[in-house]
N, C-alpha and C positions, 0 to 999 in steps of 0.2 A: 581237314575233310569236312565236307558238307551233307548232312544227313536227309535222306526222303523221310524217315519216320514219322515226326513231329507233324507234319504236312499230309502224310497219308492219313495218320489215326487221325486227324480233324476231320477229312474226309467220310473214312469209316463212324468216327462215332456220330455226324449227321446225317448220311443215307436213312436211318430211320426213321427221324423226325421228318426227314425230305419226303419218304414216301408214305409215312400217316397221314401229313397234312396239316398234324396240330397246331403245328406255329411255323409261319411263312419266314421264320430263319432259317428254320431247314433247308431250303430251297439256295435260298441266298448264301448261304455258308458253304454247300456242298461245290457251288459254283467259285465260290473264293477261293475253295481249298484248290480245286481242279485248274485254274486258271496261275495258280503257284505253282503247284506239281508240273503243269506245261511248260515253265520256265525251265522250274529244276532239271527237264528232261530235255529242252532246248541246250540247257550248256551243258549237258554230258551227253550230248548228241542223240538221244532214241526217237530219230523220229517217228516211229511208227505208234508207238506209245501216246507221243504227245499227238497225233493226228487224232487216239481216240478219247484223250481227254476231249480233245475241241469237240468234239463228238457229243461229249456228256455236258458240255458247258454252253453248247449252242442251243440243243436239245432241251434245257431247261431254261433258256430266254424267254420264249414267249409268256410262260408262269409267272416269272420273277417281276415281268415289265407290269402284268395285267393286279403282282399281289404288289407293285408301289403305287401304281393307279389308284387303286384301292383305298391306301394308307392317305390320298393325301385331299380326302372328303370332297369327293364328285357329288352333285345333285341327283336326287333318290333316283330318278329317272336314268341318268348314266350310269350310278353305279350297279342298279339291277341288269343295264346291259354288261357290263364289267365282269357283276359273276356270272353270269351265262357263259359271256368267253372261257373266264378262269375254272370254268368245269370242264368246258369242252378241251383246254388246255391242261389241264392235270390228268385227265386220262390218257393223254398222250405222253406226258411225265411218268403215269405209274409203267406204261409198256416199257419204256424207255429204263426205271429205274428198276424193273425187274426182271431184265434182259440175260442172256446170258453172255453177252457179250460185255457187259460192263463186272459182272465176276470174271469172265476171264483177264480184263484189264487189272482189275484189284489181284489177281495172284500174280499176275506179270510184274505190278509195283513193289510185291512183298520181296521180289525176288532180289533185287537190285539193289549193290554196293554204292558205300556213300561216294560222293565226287571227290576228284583233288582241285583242292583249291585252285590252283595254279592253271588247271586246266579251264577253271570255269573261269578263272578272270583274266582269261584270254579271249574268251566269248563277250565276256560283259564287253569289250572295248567293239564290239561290234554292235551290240545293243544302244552301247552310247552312239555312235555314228548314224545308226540308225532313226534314233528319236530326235540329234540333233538336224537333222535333214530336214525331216517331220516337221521340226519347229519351225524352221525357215518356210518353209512353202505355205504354213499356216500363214507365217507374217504376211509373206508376198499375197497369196488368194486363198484366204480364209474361207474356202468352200467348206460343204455339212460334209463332204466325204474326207479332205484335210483334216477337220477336224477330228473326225472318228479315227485318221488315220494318226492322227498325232495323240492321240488318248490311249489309243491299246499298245504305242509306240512307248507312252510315259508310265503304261503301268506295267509293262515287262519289265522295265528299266529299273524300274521303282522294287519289284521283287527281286529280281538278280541281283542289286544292290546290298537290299536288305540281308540276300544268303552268305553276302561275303561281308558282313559285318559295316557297308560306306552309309553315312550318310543319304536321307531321301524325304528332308523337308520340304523343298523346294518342289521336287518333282509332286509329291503327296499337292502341296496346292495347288498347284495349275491343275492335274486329275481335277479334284474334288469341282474346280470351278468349270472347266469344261465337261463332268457327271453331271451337276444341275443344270446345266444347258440341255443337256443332250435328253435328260428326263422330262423338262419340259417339250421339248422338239416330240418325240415319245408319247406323251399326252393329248396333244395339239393332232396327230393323226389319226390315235384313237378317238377323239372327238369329234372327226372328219368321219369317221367310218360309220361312228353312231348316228351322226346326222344324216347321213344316206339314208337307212333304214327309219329314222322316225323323228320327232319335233326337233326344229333347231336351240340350240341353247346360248343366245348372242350374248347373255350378260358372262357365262360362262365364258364363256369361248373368248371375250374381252379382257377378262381378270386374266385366263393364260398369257393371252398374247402381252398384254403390261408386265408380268413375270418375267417371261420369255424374253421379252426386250431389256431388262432390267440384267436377267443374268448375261444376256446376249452383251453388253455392255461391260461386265466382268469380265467376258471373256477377253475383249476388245484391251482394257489395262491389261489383264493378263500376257498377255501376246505381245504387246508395244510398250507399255511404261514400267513393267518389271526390270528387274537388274540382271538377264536372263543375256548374255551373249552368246550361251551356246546351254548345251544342256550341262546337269553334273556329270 
């Protein structure tokens, strides 16, 4: 049997940090926990449940993108546009995390027996098929939308694995290298947006794009020189 507990309480004991604000793990954690919980509730089927996790985990993107921007020391001039966003962005966070609709979700979760194994790693073999598709079409036309698409494909797979005890090294590094891609790509727009509104930042915007190209490059071994012919 597979437990929601462990998964829910991470959830429940960051909501509060999420919605003080004190430390932008809150944020990031509650989105982790909610994005495993989807899982859980994928292989025992509640879709209605898992739509409103998406719900909670989408809803706090915009936050989470604006507090790594943040962490990874923009120029005073960018990062004071940064927190403007990231205010104007957390008060759309606290409506959100003080909803009534996201306690109704928390007592819908409390409610719910743990899975039978068997039933969920009946599902995982669709997850797998899933991300290995995924994989393939990256090879063929590694487009930014393949990409995204073969990332949320790797880390479903990566959680459902994990709930049934298999293996998920492999899957864990290709994530992690196609995350710093995408965090740059992420950076590189917001940088575009600030330039619209006020001075250009070319030396900035230079050191991204050598970043960007560099992980972009990772991602490139990753996809073709790895030992990868299908997924695990």
């Amino acid at each position: 049997m597979i437990p929601l507990g462990p998964w829910l309480e991470h959830l429940e004991r960051h909501l509060p940090l999420a919605l003080s604000g004190e430390d932008s793990e809150g944020v990031h954690q509650v989105r982790v926990a909610g994005r495993r919980l989807r899982v859980w509730l994928w292989l025992g089927r509640y879709r209605v449940l898992g739509e409103d996790l998406g719900w909670l985990v989408r809803g706090l993107g915009p936050l989470r993108d604006l507090e790594v921007l943040l962490q990874i020391g923009p120029p005073p001039p960018l990062a004071n546009w940064l927190r403007r966003q990231r205010e104007e962005a957390r008060g759309k966070a606290l409506i959100l995390l003080q909803s009534p609709r996201l306690e109704g979700l928390l007592q819908a979760l409390r409610t719910l027996p743990p899975l039978e194994t068997g039933r969920a790693g009946r599902r995982l073999e669709r997850l797998e098929i899933r991300a290995g598709q995924a994989l393939e079409a990256c090879r063929q036309d590694p487009t930014p939308e393949a990409l995204h698409t073969l990332r949320r494909a790797l880390r479903r797979l990566r959680y459902a694995r994990e709930y049934l005890g298999k293996g998920t090294k492999e899957l864990k590094t290709l994530q992690e290298v196609l995350g710093a891609f995408q965090d740059l790509t992420v950076a590189l727009a917001h940088l575009e947006a600030f330039e619209r509104e006020a001075k250009p930042l070319p030396r900035y915007r230079q050191a991204l794009q050598r970043r960007r190209e560099k992980a972009w490059a990772e991602v490139q071994r990753a996809l073709l020189d790895r030992a990868l012919t299908s997924v695990p």
